[in-house]
C-alpha positions as CSV (number, residue, x, y, z in Angstrom):
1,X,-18.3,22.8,-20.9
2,X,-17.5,26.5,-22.0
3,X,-16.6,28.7,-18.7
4,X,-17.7,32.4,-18.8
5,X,-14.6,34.9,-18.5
6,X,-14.1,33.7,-14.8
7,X,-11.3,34.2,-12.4
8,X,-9.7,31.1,-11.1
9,X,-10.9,31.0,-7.9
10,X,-14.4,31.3,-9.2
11,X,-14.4,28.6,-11.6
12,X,-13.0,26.2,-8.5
13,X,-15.8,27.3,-6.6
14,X,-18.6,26.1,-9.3
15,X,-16.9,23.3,-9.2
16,X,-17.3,22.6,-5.5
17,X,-20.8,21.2,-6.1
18,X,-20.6,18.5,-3.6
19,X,-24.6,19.2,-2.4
20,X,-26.9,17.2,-0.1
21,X,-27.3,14.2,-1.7
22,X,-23.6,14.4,-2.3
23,X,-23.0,14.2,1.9
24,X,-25.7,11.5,2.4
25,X,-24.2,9.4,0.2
26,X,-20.7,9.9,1.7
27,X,-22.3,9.5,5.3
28,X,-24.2,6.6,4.4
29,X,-21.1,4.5,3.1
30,X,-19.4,5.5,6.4
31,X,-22.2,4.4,8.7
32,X,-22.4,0.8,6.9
33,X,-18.7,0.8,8.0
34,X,-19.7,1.3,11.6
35,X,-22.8,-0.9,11.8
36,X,-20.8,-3.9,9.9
37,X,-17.6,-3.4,12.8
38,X,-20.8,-3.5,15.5
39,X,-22.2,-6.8,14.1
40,X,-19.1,-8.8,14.1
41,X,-18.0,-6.9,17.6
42,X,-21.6,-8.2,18.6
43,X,-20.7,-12.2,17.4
44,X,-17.5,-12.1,19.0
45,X,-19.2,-11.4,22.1
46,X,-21.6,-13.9,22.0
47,X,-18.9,-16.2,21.4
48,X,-17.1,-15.4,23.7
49,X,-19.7,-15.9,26.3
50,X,-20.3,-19.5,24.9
51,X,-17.2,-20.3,25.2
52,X,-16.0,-18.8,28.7
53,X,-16.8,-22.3,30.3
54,X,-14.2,-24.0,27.8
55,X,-11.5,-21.1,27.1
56,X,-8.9,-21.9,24.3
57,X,-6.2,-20.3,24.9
58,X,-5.9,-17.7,22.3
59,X,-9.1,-17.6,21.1
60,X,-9.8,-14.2,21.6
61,X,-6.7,-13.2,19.7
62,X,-7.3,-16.3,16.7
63,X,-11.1,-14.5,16.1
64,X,-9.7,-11.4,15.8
65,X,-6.6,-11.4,13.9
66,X,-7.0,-14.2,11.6
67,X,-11.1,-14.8,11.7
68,X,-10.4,-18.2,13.5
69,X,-8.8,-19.3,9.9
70,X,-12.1,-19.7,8.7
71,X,-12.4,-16.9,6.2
72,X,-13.5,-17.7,2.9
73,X,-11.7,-17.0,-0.7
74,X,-14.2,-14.4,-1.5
75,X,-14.1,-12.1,0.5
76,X,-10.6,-12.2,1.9
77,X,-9.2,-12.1,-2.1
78,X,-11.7,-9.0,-2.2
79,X,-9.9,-7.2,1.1
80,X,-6.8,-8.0,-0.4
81,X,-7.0,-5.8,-3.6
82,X,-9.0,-2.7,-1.7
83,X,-6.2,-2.6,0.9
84,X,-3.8,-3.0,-1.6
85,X,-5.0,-0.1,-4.1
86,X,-5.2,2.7,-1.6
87,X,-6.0,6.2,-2.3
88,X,-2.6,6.5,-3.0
89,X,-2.9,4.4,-6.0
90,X,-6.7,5.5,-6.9
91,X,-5.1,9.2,-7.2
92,X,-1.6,8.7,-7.3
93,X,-1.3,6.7,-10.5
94,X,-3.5,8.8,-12.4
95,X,-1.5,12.1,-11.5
96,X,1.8,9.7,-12.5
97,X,0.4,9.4,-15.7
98,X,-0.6,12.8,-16.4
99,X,3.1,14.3,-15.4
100,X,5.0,11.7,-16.2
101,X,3.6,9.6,-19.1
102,X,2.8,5.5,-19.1
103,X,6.1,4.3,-18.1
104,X,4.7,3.8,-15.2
105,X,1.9,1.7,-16.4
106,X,4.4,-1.4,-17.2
107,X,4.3,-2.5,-13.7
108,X,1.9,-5.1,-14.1
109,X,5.1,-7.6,-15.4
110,X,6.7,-6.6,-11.6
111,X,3.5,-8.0,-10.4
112,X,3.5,-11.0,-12.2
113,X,6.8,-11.3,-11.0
114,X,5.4,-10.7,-7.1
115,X,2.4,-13.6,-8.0
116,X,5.2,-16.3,-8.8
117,X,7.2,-15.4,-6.0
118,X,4.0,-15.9,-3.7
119,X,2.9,-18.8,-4.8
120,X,6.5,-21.0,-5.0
121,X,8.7,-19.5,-2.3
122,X,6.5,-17.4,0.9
123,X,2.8,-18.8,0.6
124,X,3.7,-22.8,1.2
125,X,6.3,-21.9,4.0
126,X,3.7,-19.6,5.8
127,X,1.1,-22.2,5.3
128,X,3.0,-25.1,7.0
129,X,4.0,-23.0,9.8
130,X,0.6,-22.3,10.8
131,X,1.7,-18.5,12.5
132,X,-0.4,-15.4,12.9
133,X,2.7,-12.8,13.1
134,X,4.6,-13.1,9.9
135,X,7.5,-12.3,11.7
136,X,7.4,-15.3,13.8
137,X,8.8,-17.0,11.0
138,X,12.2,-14.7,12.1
139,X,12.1,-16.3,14.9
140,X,11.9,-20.0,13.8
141,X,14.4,-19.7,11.4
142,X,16.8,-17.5,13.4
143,X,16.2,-16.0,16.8
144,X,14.0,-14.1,18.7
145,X,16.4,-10.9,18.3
146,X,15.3,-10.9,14.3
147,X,11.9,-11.3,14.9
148,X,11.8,-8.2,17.1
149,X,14.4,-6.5,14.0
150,X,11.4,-7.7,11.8
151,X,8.3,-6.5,13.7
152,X,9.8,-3.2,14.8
153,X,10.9,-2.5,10.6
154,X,7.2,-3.3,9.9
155,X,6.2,-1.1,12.6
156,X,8.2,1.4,11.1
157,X,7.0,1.0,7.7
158,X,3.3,0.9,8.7
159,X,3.4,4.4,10.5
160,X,5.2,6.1,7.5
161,X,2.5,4.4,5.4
162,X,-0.9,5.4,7.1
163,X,-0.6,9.0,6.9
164,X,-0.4,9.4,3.7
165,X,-3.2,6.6,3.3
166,X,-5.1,9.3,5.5
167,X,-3.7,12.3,3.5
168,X,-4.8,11.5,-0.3
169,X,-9.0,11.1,0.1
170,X,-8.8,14.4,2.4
171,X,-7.2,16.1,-0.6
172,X,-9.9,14.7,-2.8
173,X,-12.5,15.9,-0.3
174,X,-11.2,19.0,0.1
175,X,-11.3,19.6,-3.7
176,X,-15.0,18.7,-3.9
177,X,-16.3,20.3,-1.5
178,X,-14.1,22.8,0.4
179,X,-13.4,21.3,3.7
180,X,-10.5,21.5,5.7
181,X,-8.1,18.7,4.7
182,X,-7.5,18.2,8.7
183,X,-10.9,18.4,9.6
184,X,-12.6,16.1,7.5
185,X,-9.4,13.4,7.4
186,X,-9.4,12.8,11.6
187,X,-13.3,12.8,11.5
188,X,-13.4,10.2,9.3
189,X,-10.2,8.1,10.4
190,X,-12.0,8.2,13.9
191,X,-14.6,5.9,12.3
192,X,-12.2,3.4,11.0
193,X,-10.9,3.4,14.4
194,X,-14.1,2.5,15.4
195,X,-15.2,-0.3,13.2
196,X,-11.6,-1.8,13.1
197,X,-11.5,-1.6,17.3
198,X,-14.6,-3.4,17.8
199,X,-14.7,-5.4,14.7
200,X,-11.6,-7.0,14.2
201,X,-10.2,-8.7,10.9
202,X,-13.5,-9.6,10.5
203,X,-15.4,-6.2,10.2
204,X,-12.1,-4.9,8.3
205,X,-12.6,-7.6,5.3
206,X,-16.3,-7.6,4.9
207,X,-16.1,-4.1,4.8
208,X,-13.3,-3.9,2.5
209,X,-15.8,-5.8,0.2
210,X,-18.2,-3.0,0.7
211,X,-15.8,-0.5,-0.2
212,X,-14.4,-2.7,-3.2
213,X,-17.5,-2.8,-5.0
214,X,-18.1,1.5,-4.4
215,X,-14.5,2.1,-5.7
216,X,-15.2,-0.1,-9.0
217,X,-18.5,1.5,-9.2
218,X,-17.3,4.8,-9.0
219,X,-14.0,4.4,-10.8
220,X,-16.2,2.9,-14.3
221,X,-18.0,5.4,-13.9
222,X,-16.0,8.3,-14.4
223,X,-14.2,6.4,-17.5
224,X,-17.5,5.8,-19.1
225,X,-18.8,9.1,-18.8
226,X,-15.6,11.3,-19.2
227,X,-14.3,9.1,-22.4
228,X,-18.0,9.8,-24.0
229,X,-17.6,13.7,-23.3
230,X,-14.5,14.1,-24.9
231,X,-15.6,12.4,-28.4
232,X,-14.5,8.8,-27.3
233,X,-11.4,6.2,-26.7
234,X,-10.0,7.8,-29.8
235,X,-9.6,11.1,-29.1
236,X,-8.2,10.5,-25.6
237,X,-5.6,8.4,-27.2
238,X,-4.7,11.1,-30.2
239,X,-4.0,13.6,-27.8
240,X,-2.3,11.7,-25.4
241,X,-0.1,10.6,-28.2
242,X,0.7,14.1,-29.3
243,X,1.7,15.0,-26.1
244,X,4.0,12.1,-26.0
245,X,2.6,10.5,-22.5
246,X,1.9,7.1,-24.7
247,X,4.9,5.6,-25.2
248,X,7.2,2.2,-25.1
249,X,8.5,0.9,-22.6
250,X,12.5,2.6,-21.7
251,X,15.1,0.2,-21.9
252,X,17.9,2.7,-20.7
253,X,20.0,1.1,-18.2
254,X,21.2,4.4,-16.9
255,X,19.8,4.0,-12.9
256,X,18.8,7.6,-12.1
257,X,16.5,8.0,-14.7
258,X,13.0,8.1,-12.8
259,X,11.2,5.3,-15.1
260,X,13.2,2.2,-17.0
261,X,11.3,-0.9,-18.1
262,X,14.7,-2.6,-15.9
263,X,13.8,0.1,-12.5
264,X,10.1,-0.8,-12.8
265,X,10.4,-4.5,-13.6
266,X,13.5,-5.3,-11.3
267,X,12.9,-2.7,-8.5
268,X,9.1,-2.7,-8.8
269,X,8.9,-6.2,-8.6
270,X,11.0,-5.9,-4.9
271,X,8.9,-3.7,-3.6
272,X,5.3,-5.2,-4.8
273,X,6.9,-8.0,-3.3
274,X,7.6,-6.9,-0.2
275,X,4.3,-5.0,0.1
276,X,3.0,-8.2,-0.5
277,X,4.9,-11.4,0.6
278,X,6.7,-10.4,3.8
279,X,3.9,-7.6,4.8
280,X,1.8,-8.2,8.2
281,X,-0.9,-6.5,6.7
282,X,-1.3,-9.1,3.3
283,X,-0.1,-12.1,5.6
284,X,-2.4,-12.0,7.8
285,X,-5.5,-12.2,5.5
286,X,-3.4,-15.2,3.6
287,X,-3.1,-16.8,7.0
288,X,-6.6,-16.4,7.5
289,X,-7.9,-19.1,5.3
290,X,-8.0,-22.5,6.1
291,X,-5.5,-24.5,3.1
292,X,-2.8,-23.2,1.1
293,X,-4.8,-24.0,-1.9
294,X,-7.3,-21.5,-1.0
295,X,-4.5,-18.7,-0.3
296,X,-3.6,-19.9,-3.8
297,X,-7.0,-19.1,-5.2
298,X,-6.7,-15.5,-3.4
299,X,-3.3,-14.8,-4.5
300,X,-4.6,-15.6,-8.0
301,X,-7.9,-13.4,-7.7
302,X,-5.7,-10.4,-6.2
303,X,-3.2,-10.6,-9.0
304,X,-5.8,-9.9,-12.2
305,X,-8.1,-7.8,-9.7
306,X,-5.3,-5.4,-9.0
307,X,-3.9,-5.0,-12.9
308,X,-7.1,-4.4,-13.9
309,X,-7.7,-1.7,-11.2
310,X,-4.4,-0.2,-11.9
311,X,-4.9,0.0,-15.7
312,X,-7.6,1.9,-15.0
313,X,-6.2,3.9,-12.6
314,X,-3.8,4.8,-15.4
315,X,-6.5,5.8,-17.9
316,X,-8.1,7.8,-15.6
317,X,-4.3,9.8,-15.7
318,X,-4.5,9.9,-19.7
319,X,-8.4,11.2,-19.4
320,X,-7.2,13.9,-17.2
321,X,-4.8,15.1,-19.9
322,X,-7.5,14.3,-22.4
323,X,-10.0,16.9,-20.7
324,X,-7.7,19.4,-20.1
325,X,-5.2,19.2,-23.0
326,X,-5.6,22.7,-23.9
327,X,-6.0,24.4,-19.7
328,X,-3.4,22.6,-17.2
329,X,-5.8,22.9,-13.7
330,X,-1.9,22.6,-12.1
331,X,-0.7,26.0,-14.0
332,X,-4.0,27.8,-13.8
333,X,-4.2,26.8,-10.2
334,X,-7.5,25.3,-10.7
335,X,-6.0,22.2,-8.6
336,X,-3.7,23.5,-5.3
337,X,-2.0,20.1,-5.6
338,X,-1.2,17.9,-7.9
339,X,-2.5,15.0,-6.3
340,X,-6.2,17.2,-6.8
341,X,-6.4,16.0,-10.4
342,X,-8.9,13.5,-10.8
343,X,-10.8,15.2,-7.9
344,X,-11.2,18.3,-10.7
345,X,-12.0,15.7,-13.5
346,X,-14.7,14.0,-11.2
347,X,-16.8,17.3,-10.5
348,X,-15.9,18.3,-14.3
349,X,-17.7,15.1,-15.5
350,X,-19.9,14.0,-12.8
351,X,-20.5,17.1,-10.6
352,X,-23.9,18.6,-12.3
353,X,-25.3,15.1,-11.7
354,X,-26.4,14.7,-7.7
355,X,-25.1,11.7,-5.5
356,X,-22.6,10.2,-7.8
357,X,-19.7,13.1,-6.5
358,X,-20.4,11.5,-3.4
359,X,-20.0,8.3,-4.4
360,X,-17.1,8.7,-5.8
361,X,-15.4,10.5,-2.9
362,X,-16.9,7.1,-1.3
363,X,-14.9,5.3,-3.1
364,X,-11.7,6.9,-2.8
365,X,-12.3,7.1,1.4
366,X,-13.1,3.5,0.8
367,X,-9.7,2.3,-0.7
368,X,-7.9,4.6,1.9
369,X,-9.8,3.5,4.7
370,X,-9.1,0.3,3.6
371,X,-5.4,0.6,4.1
372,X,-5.8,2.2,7.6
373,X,-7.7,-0.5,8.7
374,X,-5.8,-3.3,7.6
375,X,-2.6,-1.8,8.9
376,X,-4.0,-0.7,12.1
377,X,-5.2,-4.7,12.5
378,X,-2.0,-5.4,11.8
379,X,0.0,-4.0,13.9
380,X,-2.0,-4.7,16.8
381,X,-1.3,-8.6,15.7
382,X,2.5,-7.4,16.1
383,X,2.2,-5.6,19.3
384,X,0.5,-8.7,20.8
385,X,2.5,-11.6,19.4
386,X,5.7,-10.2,19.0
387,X,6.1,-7.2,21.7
388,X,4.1,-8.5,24.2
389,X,3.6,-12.0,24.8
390,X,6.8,-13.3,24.3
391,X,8.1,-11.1,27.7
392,X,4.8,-11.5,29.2
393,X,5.8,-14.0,32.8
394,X,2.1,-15.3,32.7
395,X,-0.4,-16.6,30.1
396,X,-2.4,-13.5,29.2
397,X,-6.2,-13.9,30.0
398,X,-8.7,-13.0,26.8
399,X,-9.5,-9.9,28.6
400,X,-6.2,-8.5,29.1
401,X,-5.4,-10.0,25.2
402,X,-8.3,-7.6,24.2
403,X,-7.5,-4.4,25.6
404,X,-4.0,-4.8,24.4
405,X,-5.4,-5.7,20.4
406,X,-7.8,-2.7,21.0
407,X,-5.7,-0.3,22.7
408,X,-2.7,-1.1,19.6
409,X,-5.3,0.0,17.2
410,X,-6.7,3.4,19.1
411,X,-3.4,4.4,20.0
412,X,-1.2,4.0,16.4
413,X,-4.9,5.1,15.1
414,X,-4.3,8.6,16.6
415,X,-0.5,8.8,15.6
416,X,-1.4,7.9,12.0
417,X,-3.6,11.2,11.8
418,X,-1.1,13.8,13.8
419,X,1.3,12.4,11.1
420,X,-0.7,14.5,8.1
421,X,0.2,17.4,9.2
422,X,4.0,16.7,8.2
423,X,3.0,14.4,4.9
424,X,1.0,17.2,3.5
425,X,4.3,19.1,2.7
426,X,6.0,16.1,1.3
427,X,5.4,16.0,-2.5
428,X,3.5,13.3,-4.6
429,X,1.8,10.9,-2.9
430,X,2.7,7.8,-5.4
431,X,6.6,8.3,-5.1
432,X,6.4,9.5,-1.8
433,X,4.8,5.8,-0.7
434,X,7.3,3.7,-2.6
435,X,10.3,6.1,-1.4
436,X,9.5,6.1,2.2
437,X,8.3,2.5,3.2
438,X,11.5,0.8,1.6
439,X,13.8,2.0,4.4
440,X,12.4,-0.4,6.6
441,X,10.8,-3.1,3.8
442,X,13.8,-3.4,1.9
443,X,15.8,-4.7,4.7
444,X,13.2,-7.0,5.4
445,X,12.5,-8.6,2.3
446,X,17.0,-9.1,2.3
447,X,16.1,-10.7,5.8
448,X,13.2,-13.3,4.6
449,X,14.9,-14.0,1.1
450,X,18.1,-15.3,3.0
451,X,15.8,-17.8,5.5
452,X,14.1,-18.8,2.7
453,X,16.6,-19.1,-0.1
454,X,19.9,-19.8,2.0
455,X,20.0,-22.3,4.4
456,X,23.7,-21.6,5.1
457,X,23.4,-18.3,6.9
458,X,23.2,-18.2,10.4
459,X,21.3,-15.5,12.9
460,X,24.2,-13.2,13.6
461,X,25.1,-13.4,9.9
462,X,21.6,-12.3,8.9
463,X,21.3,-9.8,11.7
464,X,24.7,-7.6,10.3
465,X,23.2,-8.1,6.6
466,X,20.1,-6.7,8.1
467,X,21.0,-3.7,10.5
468,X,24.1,-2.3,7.1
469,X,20.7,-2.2,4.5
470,X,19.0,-0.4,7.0
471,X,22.0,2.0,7.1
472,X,22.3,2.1,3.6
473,X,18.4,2.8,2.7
474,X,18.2,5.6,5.3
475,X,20.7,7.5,3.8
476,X,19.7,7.1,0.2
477,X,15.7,7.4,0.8
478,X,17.0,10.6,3.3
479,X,19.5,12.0,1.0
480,X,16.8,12.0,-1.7
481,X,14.3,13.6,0.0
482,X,15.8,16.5,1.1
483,X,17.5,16.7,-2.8
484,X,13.9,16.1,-3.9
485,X,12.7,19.5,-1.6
486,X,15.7,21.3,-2.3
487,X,15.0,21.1,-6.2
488,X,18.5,19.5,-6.3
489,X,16.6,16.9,-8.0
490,X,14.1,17.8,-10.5
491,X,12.2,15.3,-12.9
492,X,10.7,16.2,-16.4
493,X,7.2,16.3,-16.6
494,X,5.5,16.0,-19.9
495,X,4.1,19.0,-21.6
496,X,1.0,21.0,-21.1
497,X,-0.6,23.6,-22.3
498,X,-2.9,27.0,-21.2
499,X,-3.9,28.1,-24.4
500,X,-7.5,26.9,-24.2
501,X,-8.1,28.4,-20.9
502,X,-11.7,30.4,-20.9
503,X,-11.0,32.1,-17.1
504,X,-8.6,34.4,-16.0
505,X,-5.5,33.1,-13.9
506,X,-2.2,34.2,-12.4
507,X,0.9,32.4,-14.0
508,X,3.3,30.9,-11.8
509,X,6.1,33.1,-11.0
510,X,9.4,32.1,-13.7
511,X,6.8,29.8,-15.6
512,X,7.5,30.1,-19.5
513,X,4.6,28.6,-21.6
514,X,7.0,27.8,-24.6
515,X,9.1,25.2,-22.2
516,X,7.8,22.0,-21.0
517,X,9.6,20.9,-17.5
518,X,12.8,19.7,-17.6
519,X,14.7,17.8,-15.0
520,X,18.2,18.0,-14.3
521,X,20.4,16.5,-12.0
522,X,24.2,18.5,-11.5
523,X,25.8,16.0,-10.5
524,X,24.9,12.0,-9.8
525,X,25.5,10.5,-6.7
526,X,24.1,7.2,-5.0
527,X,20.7,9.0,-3.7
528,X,20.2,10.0,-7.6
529,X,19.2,6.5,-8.0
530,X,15.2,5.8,-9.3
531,X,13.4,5.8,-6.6
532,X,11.8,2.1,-7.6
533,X,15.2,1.1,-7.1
534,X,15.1,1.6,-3.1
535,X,13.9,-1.4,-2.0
536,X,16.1,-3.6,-4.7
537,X,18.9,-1.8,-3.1
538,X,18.4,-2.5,0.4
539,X,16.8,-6.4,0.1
540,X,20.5,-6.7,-2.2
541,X,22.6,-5.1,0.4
542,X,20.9,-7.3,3.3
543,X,21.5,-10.7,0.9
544,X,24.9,-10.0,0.0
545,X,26.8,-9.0,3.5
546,X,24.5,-11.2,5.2
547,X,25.3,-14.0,2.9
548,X,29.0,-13.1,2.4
549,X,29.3,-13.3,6.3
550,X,27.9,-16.2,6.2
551,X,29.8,-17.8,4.1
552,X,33.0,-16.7,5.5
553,X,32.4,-17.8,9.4
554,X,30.1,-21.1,8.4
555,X,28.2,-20.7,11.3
556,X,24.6,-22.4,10.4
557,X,24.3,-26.0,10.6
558,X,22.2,-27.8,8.1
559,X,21.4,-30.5,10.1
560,X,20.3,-27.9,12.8
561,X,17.7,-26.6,10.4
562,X,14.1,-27.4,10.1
563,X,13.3,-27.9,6.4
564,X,9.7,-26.6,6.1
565,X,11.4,-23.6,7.5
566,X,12.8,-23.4,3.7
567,X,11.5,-22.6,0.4
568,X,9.7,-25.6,-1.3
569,X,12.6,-26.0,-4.0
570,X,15.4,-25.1,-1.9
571,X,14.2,-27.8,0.6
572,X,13.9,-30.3,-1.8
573,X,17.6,-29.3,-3.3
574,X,19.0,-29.3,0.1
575,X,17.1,-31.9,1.9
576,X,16.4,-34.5,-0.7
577,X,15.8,-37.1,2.1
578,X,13.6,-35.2,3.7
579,X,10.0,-36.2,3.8
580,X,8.1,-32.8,2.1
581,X,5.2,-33.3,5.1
582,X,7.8,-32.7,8.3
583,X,6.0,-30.5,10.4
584,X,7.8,-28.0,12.8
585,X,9.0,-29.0,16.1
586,X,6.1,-28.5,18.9
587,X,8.7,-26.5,20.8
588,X,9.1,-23.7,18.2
589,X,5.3,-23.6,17.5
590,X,4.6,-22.7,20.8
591,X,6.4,-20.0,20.6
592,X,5.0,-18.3,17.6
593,X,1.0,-20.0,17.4
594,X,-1.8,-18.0,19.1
């Protein structure tokens, strides 16, 4: 496309082309949201009045936090990957590529790694325990002090997560068609609110299907069509090559460089594990189905859905650089953020053709939404099993049990979209995400490892491992941060170039067209660390002292310890008398079971 000689602000504007069509489409995809949360609001209902003769207790709270454990593979494998690849990785890994190159792209052996770990050491223990909070398994294998420690890091975790879930498709919104970020991110979170309120995990994974199949449809398209625009596959990959964002894999083994094959392999693989194996919001869809070898299935389906998705997430980054090799949209200003880049690219390549803009802005609302309706599902699960019911003096009645479930969700609902206002000045979404959540996750995933894995360490032992990698992860993640903002810590970004630009622009003040960025780091300390390293750092801190204290005082008794509270292998090395089908002691299930 050849611009006239336009200003800057001009050439945004023609790309702002997001017309009529554009907003039914968006509107549309929203409203099958709503009237999908009304019909399974609507069944619950009805079964609830068929059933209020002959009241179970928890059955309010089985239907809608875990589907009654009646879900099938489909759709729950489906809900899986769309609340998994966010808006966050939609956008973020394609603006990771375009800085930063494809080291990032190796991350699919960390998630390998994560499908293994799944399937032989959290999956067969959460099956056999038959639980609906994750952390209730804290509870069984220690006390009911880690189980709160666990639910409240979660908790933690989650509302550091959601607004920037919220934050990247108003950005690509805004790009598109002009509208306040603020505006057009709490109108549309008040809809997920909605459907997720009445709904329950029920309207959240059928609608996460919904969204799925938009976000594939929209992400294939703007490979096809912007790969044929440019000349084809070979061209993207020429200039991506002379640029130098193609490249191996960087088997440095100096930690505070920002992408090693060892940092994305060994730290990625902690934190895609932790997103994913001790997570409410993953859990709880496992826990929905009705036989490990169905979560099996799932786990499976979610682990070649979501490299695919990524990988193309990542191409999308090299087709960015592709189409602008010669005109950086960052340096001109054509894109206010850098997390605006495929938003540009979309309205480059798709804008003159009506409805498909709004599709795609469909489907990265889709993966975002997602995300905020999974996690606000699963915190409600938290609030009810683990903050309320275990000091509540009576059994809750399914009316009281609902208002709580529905009140959790409008209230952290609300919090989640005050909290844009202070992501927004934060930085990159993608390394913002895996730098924030591991304060809380990294501790966590330390916490579960040691039930799991180490039969000899006690609660208190556990607690002390768990409360000094807290400590040690907020400092680091903190420290970081306000290095990051300070420009203490700068990375290097690959090179671009303006040459080719065909409007007129203001340059950056200090910007030098001969020199690419260059990062630089004065002098290394422990928050100079890679950032994929944060939640390695904090699971190993939480291992060692809790295992070391362990060790030292010999507190936990074997024989004290149910062995389906263990990992299959470490049971079987520990307990070799013990039949593998030992089920958990009535008393402990009551406390944990809906």
């Amino acid at each position: 496309m050849d611009y006239p000689r336009l200003t800057v602000a001009e050439v945004s504007e023609s790309l702002q082309r997001f017309g009529l069509v554009d907003y039914i489409v968006f509107i549309c995809s929203l409203l099958i949201c709503v009237v999908i949360g009304l019909f399974f609001g609507w069944k619950d209902w009805q079964n609830h009045r068929a059933r209020k003769r002959s009241v179970r207790r928890g059955s309010e709270a089985l239907n809608y936090l875990v589907g009654g454990r009646k879900m099938k593979i489909f759709p729950v494998a489906m809900s899986l990957i769309a609340s998994f690849i966010s808006g966050i990785a939609v956008m973020g890994a394609s603006t990771e590529t375009y800085l930063y190159g494809t080291q990032f792209c190796y991350i699919f052996t960390a998630i390998i790694a994560m499908a293994f770990s799944m399937n032989y050491i959290f999956l067969p223990v959460y099956q056999g325990l038959e639980i609906t909070s994750a952390y209730g398994y804290l509870q069984l294998r220690f006390d009911r002090r880690l189980r709160l420690l666990g639910s409240g890091l979660f908790t933690l975790a989650t509302i550091l997560h959601l607004p920037i879930v919220i934050y990247v498709p108003a950005l690509a919104f805004n790009q598109v068609s002009g509208v306040n970020v603020h505006i057009v991110s709490t109108g549309v979170c008040m809809v997920c609110i909605f459907y997720t309120l009445v709904g329950g995990i029920k309207a959240v994974v059928w609608t996460d299907v919904i969204q799925m199949f938009i976000m594939i449809g929209a992400l294939v398209m703007i490979v096809v069509k912007g790969t044929v625009d440019i000349g084809g596959l070979g061209v993207v990959i020429e200039r991506n090559m002379a640029s130098g964002r193609i490249e191996p894999p960087n088997f440095s083994v100096d930690p505070t460089q920002r992408h090693t094959i060892w940092a994305i392999f060994i730290g990625g693989g902690c934190f895609w594990i932790s997103k994913n194996a001790i997570h409410q919001m993953m859990i709880q869809r496992y826990l929905a189905l009705p036989s490990f070898r169905d979560a099996q299935k799932a786990l499976l389906c979610f682990t070649v859905g979501i490299i695919m998705l990524l990988m193309t997430c990542f191409y999308n980054g090299l087709l960015i650089y592709a189409t602008f090799y010669d005109c950086d949209p960052l340096t001109t200003g054509l894109a206010k953020a850098k997390d605006q880049l495929l938003p540009v690219l979309l309205m480059k390549v798709l804008g003159s053709y009506p409805g498909l803009p709004g599709l795609f802005i469909s489907g990265i609302f889709s993966a975002s939404l997602s995300s905020l309706s999974t996690g606000l599902n699963s915190l409600s699960a938290i609030v009810l099993e683990d903050f309320v019911k275990p000091y509540s003096r009576k059994q809750l009645s399914e009316r009281c049990t609902s208002y709580i479930m529905r009140g959790t969700v409008l209230v952290f609902g609300i919090v989640a979209v005050a909290l844009v206002l202070v992501v927004e000045h934060l930085g990159t979404v993608l390394q913002l995400s895996m730098s924030l959540i591991p304060i809380s996750l990294g501790p966590l995933l330390g916490l579960f490892l040691m039930g799991m894995l180490l039969p000899w360490v006690d609660s208190l032992s556990a607690l002390g491992g768990a409360i000094s990698g807290l400590l040690t992860m907020a400092y680091i993640v903190i420290r970081a941060q306000v290095a990051i903002a300070a420009k203490e810590i700068v990375f290097p970004t690959k090179p671009v170039s303006i040459e080719g630009c065909e409007y007129d622009f203001n340059l950056p003040p200090g910007y030098n067209v001969t020199v690419p960025s260059t990062g630089h780091i004065a002098s290394k300390s422990l928050h100079h660390v890679s950032f994929l390293f944060y939640t390695f750092i904090g699971a190993s801190v939480t291992l060692m002292l809790g295992s070391l204290s362990a060790t030292i005082l010999r507190r936990q008794q074997s024989d004290k310890l149910d062995p389906m509270l263990l990992a299959p292998f470490v049971r079987k090395l520990y307990f070799p008398q013990t039949c593998p089908t030992v089920a958990i002691h009535n008393s402990n299930k009551e406390d944990t079971q809906l």
